[in-house]
C-alpha positions in Angstrom: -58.1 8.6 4.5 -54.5 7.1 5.2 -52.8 5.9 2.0 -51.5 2.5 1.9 -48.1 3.7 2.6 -49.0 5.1 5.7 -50.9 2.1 7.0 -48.0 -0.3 6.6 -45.3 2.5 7.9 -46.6 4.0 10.4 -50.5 3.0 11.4 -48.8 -0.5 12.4 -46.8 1.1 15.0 -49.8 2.0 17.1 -51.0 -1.8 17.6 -52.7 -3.7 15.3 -53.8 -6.7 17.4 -52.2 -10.1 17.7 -53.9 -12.9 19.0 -50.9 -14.9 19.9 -49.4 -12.2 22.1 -52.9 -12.1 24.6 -51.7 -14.8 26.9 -48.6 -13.1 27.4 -49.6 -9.9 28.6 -49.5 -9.2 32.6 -52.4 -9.6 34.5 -52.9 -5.7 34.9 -53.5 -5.9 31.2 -55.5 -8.3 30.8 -58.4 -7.0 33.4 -58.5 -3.8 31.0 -59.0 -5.2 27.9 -61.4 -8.3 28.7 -64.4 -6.7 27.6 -62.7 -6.1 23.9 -63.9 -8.8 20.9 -60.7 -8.8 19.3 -62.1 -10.6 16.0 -63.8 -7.2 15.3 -61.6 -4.8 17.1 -58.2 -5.1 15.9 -56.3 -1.6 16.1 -55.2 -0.7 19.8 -54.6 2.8 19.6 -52.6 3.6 23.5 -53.4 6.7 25.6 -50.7 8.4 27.4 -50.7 10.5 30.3 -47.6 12.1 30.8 -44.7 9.1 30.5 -47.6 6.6 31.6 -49.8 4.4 29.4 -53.3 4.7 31.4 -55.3 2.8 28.7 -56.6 1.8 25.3 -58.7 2.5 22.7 -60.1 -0.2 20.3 -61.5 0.4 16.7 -63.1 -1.2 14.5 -61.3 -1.9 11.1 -61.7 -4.3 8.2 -64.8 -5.6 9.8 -68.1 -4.0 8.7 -69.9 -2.3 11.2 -73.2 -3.4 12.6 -76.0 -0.9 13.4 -75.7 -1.8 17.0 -71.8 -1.7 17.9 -69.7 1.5 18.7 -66.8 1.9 16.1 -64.3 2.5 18.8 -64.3 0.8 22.4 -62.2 1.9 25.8 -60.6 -0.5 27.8 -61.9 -0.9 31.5 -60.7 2.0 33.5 -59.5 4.2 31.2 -60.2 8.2 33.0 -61.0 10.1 29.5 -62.2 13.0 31.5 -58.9 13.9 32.8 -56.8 13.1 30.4 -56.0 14.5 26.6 -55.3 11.6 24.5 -52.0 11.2 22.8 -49.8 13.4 23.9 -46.3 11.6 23.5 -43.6 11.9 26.2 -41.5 13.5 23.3 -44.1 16.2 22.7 -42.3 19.4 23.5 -44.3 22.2 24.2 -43.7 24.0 20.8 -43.7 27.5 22.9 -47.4 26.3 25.3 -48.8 25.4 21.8 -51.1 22.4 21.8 -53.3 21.5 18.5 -56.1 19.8 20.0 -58.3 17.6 17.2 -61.7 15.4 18.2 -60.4 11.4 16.8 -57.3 9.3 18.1 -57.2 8.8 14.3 -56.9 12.2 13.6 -53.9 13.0 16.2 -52.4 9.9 15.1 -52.1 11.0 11.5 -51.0 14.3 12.2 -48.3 12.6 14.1 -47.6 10.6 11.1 -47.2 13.5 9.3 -44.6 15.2 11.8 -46.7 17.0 14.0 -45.9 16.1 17.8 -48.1 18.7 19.3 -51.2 17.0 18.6 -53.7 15.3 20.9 -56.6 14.3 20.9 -60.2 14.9 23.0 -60.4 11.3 22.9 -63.9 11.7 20.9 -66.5 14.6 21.5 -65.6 17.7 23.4 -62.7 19.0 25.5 -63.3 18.8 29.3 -61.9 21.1 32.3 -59.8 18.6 33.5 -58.5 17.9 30.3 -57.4 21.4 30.0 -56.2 21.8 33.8 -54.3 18.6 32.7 -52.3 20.1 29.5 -51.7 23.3 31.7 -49.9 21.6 34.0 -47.9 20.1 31.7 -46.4 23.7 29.9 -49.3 24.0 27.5 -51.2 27.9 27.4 -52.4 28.0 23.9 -55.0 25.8 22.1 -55.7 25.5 19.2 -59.0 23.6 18.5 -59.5 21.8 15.4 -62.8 19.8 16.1 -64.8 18.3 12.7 -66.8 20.2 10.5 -70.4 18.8 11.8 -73.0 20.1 13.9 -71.2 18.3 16.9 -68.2 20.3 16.2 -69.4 23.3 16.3 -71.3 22.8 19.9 -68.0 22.0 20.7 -66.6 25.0 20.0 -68.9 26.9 21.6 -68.3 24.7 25.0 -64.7 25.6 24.7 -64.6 28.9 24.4 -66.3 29.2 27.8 -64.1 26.6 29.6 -60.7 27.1 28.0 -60.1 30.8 29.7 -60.6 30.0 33.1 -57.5 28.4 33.0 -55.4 31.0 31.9 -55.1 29.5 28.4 -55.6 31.1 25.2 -57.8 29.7 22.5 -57.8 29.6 19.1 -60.0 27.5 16.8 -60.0 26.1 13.2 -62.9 26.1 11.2 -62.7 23.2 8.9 -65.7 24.0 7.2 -63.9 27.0 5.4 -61.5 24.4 4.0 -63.8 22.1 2.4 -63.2 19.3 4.8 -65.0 17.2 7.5 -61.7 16.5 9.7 -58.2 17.3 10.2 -57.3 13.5 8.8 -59.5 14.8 5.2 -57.1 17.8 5.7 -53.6 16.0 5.6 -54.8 13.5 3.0 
């Protein structure tokens, strides 16, 4: 749902994949991302915990996608459980407010867009740690934008029981009443 624009501006920023640049990456680097077929997964999309890059996520893009194959792939190591995806070292804390979306893709367009309080789940639903995590870092009020499908809406449900016990308030978007399937349908 990006237009062309935005693909060569700004989707290009978050690491379309060069081949000639593999053999000159450190060592660390290279024992995360070994397991990634970079003739099919060619976007690198970096996750950020606090100042720190802890890992990568790899999708899929010109490539169609065979029955068998995931459409995005992590890179070895990467803790998704405790950490919210996406959340930029610039990110102020927009008074504890923290827009939290399902899709790296989705964050990363609202970012495109000039939202910096976005982050992402890192697909499927939030986790405790993942909330203990923004707390820490000045966030007290979600705002949970998951997609209009039947997942979504478990998710919801998960989030509203977890969120609380943190001390965090919790506000969610139904993108249903909108007409859309996801926050990136939204901002197109």
């Amino acid at each position: 749902n990006w237009t062309e624009a935005e693909i060569k501006n700004e989707m290009v920023k978050f690491g379309h994949i060069d081949l000639d640049i593999l053999p000159t990456l450190p060592t660390s680097v290279k024992e995360k991302i070994q397991n990634i077929d970079f003739s099919r997964y060619t976007l690198a999309i970096p996750i950020q915990a606090g100042g720190n890059i802890i890992g990568f996520k790899f999708r899929l893009t010109d490539t169609p996608k065979r029955e068998d194959e995931p459409r995005y792939i992590n890179s070895k190591f990467l803790p998704k459980k405790f950490n919210l995806g996406m959340i930029p070292t610039t990110a102020r804390t927009y008074d504890g407010v923290l827009v939290i979306v399902e899709g790296e893709l989705d964050a990363l367009h609202a970012k495109v867009k000039g939202l910096e309080n976005v982050a992402s789940t890192l697909g499927g639903k939030v986790t405790p740690e993942q909330i203990e995590a923004a707390t820490e870092r000045g966030f007290k009020h979600f705002i949970f934008a998951y997609d209009a499908d039947q997942a979504g809406k478990q998710y919801f449900e998960a989030t509203a029981k977890i969120a609380p016990d943190f001390g965090a308030s919790v506000y969610f978007v139904d993108l249903t009443e909108l007409g859309v399937k996801d926050i990136d349908e939204y901002l197109s």
